[in-house]
N, CA, C and O atoms as a Tinker XYZ file with bonds, in Angstrom:
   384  protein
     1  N     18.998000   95.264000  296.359000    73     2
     2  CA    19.978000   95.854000  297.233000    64     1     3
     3  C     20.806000   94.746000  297.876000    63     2     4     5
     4  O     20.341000   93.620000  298.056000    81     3
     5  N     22.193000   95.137000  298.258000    73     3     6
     6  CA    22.987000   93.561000  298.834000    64     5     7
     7  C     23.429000   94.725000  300.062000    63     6     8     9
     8  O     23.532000   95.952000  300.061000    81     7
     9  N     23.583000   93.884000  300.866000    73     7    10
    10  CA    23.866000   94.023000  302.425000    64     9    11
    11  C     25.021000   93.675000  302.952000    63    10    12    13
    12  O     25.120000   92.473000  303.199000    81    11
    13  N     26.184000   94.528000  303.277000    73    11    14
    14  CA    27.269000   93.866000  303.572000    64    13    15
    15  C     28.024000   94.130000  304.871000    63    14    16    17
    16  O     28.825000   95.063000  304.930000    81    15
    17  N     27.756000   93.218000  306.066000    73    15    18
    18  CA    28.247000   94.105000  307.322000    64    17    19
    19  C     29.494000   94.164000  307.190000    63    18    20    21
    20  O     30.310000   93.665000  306.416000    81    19
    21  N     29.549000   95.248000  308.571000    73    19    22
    22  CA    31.114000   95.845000  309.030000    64    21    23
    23  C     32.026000   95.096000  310.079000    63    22    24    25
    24  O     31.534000   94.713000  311.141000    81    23
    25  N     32.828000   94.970000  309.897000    73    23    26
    26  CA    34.121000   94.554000  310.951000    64    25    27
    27  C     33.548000   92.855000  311.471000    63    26    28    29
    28  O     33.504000   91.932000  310.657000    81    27
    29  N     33.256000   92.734000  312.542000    73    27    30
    30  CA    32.828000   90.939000  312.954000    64    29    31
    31  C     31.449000   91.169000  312.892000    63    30    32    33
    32  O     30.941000   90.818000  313.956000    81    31
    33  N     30.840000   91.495000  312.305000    73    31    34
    34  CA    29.259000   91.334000  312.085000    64    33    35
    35  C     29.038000   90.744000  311.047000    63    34    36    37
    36  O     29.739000   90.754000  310.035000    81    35
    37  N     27.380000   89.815000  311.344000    73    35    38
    38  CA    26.914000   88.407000  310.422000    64    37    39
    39  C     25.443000   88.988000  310.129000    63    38    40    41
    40  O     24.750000   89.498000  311.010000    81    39
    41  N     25.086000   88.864000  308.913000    73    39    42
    42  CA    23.309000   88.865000  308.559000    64    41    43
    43  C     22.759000   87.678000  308.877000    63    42    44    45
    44  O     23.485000   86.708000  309.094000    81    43
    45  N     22.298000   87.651000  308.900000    73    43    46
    46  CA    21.641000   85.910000  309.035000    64    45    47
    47  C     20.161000   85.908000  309.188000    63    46    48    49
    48  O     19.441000   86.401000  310.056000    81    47
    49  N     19.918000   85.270000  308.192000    73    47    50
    50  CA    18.168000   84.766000  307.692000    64    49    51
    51  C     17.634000   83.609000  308.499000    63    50    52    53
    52  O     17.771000   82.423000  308.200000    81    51
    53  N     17.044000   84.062000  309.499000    73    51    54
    54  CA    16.187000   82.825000  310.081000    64    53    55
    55  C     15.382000   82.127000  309.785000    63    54    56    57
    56  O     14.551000   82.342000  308.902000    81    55
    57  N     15.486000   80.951000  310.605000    73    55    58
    58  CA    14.934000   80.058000  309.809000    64    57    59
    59  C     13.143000   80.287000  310.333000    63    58    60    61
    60  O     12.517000   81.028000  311.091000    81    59
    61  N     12.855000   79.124000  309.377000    73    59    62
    62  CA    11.372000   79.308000  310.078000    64    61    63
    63  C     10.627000   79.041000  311.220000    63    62    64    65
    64  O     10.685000   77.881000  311.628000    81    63
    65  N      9.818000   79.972000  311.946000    73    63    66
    66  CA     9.211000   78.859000  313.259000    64    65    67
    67  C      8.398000   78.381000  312.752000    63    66    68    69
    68  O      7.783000   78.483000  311.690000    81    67
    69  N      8.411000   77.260000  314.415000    73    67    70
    70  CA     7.902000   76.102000  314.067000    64    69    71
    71  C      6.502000   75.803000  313.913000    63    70    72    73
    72  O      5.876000   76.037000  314.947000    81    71
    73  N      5.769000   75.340000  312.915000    73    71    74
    74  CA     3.754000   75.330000  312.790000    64    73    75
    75  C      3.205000   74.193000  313.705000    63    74    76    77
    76  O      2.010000   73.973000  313.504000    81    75
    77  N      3.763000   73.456000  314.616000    73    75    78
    78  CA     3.584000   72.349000  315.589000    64    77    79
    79  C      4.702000   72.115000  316.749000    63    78    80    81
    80  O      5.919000   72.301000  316.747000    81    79
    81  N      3.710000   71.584000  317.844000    73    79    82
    82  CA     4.727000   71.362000  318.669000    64    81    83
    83  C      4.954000   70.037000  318.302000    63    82    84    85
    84  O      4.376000   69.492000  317.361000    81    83
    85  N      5.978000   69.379000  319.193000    73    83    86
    86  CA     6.175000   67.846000  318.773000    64    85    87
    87  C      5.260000   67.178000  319.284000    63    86    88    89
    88  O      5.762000   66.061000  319.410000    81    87
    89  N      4.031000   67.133000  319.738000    73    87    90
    90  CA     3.007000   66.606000  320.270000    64    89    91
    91  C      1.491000   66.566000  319.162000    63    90    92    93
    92  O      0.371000   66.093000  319.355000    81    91
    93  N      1.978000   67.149000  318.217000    73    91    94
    94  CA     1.055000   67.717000  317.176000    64    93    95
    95  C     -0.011000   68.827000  316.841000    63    94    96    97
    96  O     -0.841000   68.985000  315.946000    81    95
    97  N      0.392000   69.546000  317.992000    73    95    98
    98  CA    -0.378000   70.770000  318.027000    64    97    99
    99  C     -0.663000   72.158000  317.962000    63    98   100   101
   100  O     -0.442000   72.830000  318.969000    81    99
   101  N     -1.207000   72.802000  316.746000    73    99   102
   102  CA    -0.919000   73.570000  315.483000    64   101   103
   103  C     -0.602000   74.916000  316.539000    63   102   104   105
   104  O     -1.270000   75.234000  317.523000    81   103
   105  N      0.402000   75.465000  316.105000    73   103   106
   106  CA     0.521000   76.986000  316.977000    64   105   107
   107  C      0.126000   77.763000  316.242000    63   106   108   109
   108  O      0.357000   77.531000  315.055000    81   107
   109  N     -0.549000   78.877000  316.551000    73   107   110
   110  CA    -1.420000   80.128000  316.322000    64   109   111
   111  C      0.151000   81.138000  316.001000    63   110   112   113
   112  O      1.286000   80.884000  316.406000    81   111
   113  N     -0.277000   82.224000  315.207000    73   111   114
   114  CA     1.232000   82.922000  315.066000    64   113   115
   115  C      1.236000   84.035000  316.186000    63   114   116   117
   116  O      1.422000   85.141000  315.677000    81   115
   117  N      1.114000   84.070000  317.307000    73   115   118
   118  CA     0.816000   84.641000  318.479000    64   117   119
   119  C      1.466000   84.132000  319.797000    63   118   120   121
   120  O      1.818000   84.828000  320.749000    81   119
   121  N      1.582000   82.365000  319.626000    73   119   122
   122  CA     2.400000   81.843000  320.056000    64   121   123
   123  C      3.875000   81.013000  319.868000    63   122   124   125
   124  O      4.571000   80.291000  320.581000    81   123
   125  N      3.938000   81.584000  318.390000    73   123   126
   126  CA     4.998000   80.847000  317.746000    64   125   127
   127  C      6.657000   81.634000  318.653000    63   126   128   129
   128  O      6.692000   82.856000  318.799000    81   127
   129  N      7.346000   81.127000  318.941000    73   127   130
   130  CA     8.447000   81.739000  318.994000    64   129   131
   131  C      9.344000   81.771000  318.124000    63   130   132   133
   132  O      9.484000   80.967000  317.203000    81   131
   133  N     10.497000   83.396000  318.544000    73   131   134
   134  CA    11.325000   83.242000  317.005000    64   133   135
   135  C     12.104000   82.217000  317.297000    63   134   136   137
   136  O     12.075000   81.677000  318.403000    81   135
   137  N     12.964000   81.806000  316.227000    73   135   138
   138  CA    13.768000   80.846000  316.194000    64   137   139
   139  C     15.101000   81.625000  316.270000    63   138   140   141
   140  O     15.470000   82.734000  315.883000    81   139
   141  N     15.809000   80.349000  317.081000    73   139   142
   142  CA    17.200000   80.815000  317.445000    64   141   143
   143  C     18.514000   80.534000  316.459000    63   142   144   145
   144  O     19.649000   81.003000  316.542000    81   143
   145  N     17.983000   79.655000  315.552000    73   143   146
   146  CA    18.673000   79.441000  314.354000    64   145   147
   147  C     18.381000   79.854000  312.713000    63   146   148   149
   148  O     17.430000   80.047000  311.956000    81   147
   149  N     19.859000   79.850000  312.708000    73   147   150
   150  CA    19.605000   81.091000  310.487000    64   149   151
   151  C     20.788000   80.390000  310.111000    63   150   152   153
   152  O     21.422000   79.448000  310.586000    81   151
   153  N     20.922000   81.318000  308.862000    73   151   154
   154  CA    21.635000   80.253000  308.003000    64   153   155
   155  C     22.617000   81.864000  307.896000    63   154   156   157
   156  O     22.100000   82.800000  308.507000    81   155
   157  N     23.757000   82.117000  307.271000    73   155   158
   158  CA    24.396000   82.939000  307.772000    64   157   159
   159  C     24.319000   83.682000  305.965000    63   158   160   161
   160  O     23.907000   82.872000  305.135000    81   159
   161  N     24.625000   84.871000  305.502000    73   159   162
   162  CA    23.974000   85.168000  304.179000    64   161   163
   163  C     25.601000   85.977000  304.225000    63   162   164   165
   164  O     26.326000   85.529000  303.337000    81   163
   165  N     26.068000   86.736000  304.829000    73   163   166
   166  CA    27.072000   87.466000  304.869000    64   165   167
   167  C     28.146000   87.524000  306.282000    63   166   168   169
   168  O     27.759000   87.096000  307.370000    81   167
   169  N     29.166000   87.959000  306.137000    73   167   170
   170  CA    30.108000   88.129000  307.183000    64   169   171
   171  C     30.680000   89.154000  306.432000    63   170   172   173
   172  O     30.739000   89.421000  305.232000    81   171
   173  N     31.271000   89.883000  307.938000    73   171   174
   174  CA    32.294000   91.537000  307.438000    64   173   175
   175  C     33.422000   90.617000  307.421000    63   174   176   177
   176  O     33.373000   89.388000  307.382000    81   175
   177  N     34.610000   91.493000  307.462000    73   175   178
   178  CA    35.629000   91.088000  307.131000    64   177   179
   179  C     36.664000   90.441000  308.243000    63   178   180   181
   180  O     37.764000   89.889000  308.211000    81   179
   181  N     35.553000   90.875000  309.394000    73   179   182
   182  CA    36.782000   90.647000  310.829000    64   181   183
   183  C     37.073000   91.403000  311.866000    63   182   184   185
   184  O     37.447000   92.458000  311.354000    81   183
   185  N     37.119000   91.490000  312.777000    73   183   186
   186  CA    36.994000   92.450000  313.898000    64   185   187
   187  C     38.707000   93.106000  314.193000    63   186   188   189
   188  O     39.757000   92.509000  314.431000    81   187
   189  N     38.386000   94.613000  314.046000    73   187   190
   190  CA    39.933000   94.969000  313.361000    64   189   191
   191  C     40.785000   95.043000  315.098000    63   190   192   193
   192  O     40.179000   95.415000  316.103000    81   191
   193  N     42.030000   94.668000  315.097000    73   191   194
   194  CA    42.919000   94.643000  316.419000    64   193   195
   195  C     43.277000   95.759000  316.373000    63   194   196   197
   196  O     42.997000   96.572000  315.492000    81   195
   197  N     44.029000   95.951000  317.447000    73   195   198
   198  CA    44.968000   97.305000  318.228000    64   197   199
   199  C     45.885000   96.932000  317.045000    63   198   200   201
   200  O     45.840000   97.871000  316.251000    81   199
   201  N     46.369000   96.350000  316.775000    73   199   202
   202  CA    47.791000   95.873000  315.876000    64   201   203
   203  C     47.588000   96.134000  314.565000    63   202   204   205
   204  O     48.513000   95.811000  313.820000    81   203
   205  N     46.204000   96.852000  313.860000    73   203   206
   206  CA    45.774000   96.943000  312.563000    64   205   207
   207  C     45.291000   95.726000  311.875000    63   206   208   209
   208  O     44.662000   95.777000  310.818000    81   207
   209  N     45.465000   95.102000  312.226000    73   207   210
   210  CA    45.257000   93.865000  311.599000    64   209   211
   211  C     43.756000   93.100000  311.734000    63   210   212   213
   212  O     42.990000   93.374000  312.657000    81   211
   213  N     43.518000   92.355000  310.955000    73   211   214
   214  CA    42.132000   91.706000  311.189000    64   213   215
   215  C     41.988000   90.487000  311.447000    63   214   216   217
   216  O     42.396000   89.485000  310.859000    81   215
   217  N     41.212000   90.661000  312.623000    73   215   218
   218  CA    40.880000   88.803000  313.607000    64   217   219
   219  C     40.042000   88.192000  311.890000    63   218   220   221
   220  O     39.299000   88.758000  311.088000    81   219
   221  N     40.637000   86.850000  311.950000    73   219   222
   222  CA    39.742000   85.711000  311.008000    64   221   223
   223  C     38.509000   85.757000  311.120000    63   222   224   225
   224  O     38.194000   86.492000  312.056000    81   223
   225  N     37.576000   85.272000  310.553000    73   223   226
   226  CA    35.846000   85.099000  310.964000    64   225   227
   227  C     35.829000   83.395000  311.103000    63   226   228   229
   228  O     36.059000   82.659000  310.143000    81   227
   229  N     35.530000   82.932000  312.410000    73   227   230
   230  CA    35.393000   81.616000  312.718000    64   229   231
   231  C     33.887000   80.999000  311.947000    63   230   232   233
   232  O     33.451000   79.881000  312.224000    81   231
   233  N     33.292000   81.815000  311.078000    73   231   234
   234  CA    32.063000   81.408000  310.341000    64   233   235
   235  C     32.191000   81.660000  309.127000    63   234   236   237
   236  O     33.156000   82.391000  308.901000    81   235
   237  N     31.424000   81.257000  307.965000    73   235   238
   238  CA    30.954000   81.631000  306.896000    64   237   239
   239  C     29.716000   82.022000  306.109000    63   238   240   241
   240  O     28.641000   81.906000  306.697000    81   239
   241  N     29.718000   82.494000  304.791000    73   239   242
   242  CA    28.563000   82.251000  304.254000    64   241   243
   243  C     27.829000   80.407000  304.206000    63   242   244   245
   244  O     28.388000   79.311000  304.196000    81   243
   245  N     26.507000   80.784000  304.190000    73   243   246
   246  CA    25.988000   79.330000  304.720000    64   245   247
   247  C     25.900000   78.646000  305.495000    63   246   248   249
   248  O     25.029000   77.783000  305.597000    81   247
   249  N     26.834000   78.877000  306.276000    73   247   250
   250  CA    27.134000   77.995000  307.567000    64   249   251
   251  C     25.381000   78.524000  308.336000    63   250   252   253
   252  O     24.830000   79.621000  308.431000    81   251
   253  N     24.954000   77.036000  308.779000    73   251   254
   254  CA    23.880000   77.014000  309.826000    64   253   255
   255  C     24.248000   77.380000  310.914000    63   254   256   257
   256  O     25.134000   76.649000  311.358000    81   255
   257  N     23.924000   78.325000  311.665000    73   255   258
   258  CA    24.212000   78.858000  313.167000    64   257   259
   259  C     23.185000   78.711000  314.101000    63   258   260   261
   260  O     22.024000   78.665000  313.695000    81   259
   261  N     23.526000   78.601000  315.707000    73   259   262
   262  CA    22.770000   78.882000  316.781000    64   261   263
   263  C     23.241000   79.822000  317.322000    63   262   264   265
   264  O     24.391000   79.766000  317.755000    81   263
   265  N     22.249000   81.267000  317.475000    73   263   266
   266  CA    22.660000   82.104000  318.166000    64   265   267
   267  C     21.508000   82.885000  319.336000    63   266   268   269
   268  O     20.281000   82.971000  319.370000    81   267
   269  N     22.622000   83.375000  320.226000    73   267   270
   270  CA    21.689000   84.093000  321.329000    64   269   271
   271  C     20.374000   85.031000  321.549000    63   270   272   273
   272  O     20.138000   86.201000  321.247000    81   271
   273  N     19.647000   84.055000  322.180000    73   271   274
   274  CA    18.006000   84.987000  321.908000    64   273   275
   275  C     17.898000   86.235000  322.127000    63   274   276   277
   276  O     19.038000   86.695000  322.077000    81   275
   277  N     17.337000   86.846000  322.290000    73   275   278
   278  CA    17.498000   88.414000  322.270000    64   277   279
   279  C     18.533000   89.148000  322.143000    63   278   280   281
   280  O     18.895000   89.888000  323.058000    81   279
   281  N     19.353000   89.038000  320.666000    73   279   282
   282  CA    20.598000   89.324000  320.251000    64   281   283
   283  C     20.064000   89.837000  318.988000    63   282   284   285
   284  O     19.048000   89.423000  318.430000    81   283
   285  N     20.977000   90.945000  318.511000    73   283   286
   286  CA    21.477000   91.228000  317.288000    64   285   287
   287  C     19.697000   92.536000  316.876000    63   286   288   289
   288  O     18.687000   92.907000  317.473000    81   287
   289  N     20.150000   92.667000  315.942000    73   287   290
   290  CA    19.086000   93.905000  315.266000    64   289   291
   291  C     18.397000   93.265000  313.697000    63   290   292   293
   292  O     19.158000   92.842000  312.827000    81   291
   293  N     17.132000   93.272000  313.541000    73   291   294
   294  CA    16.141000   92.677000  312.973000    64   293   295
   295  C     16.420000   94.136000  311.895000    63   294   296   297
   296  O     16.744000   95.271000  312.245000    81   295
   297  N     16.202000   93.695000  310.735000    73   295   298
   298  CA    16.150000   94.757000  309.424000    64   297   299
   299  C     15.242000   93.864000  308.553000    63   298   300   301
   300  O     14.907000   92.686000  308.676000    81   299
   301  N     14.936000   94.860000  307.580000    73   299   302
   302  CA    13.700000   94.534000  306.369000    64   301   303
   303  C     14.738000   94.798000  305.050000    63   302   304   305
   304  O     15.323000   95.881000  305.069000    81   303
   305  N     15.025000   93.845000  303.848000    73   303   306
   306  CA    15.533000   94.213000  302.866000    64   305   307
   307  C     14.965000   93.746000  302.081000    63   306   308   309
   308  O     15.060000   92.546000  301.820000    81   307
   309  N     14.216000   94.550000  301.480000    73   307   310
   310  CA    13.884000   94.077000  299.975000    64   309   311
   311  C     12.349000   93.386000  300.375000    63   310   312   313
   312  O     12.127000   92.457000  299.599000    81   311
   313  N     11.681000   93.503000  300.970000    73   311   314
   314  CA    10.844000   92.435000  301.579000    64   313   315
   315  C     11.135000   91.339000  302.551000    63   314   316   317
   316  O     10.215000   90.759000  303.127000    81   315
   317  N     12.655000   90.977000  302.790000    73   315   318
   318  CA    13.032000   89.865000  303.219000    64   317   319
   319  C     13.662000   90.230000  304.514000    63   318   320   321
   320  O     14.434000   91.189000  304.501000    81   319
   321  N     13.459000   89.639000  305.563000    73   319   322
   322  CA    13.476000   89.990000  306.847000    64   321   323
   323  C     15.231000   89.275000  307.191000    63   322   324   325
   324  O     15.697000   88.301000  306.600000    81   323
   325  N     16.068000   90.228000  308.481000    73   323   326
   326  CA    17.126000   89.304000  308.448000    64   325   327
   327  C     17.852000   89.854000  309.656000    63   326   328   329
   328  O     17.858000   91.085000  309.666000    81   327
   329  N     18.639000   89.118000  310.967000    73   327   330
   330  CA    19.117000   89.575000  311.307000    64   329   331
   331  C     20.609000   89.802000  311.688000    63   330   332   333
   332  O     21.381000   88.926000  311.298000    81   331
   333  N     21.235000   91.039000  312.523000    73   331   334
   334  CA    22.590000   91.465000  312.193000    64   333   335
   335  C     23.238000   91.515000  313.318000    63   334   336   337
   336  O     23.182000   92.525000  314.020000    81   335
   337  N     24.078000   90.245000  313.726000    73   335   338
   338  CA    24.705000   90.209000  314.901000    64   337   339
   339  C     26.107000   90.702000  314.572000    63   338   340   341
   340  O     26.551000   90.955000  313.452000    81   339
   341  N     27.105000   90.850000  316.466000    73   339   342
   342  CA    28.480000   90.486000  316.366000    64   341   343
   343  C     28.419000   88.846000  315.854000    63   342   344   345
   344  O     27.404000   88.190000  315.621000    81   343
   345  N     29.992000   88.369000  315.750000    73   343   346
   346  CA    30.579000   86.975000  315.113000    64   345   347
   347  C     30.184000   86.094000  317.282000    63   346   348   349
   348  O     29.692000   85.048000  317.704000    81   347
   349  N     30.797000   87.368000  317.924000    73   347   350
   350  CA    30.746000   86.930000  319.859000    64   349   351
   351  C     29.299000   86.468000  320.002000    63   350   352   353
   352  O     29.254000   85.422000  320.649000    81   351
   353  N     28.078000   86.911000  319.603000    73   351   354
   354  CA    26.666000   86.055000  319.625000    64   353   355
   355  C     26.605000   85.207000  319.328000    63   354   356   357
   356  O     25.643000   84.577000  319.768000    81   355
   357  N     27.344000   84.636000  318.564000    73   355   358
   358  CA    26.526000   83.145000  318.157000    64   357   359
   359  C     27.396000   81.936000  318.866000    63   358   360   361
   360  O     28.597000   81.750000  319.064000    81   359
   361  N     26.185000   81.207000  319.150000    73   359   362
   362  CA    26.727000   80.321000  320.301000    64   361   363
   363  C     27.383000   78.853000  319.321000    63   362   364   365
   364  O     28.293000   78.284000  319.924000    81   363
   365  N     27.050000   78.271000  318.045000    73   363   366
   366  CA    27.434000   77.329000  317.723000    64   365   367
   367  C     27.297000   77.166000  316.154000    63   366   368   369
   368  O     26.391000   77.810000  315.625000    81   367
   369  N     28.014000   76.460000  315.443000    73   367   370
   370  CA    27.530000   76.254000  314.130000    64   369   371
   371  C     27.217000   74.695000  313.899000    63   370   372   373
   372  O     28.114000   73.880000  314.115000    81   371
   373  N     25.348000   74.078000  313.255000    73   371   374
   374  CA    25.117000   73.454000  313.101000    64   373   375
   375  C     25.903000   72.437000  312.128000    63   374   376   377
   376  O     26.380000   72.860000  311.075000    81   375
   377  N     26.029000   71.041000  312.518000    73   375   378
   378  CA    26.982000   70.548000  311.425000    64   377   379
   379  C     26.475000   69.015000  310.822000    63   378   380   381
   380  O     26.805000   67.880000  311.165000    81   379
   381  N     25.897000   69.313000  310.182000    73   379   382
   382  CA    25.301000   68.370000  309.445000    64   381   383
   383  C     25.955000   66.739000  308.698000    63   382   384
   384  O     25.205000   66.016000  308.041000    81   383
């Protein structure tokens, strides 16, 4: 199945949490937190104006993102877990 959001909405596959803190000490999956960063899998087409027209998407496919914690809606596809923000959630794109 392929997944394709609507208007300024992003899927985005998170990444993994983390199995250590930086101190070396193994977290239990009870205390792991989610992670605030994904990698971006899809974008809609643009958030449509009063004017008909469609705002640009300041992101892409792939692009590494940081976005806002308790944001966006968690879905199951296919087995593969992913979640579905506005383009306005995400706070930054990682740049390698």
């Amino acid at each position: 199945m392929k997944l394709r959001p609507l208007d300024d909405r992003i899927v985005i596959k998170q990444s993994d949490a983390e199995e250590k803190t930086t101190g070396g000490i193994i977290l239990p999956d009870t205390a792991k937190e989610k992670p605030q960063i994904g990698k971006i899998i899809a974008t809609g087409p643009g958030k449509l104006l009063d004017s008909g027209k469609r705002n640009k998407m300041s992101v892409k496919k792939n692009d590494e993102v940081i976005y806002a914690k308790y944001i966006g809606n968690e879905v199951e596809v296919d087995g593969e877990e992913y979640v579905i923000l506005r383009e306005s959630d995400i706070l930054g794109v990682v740049e390698k």
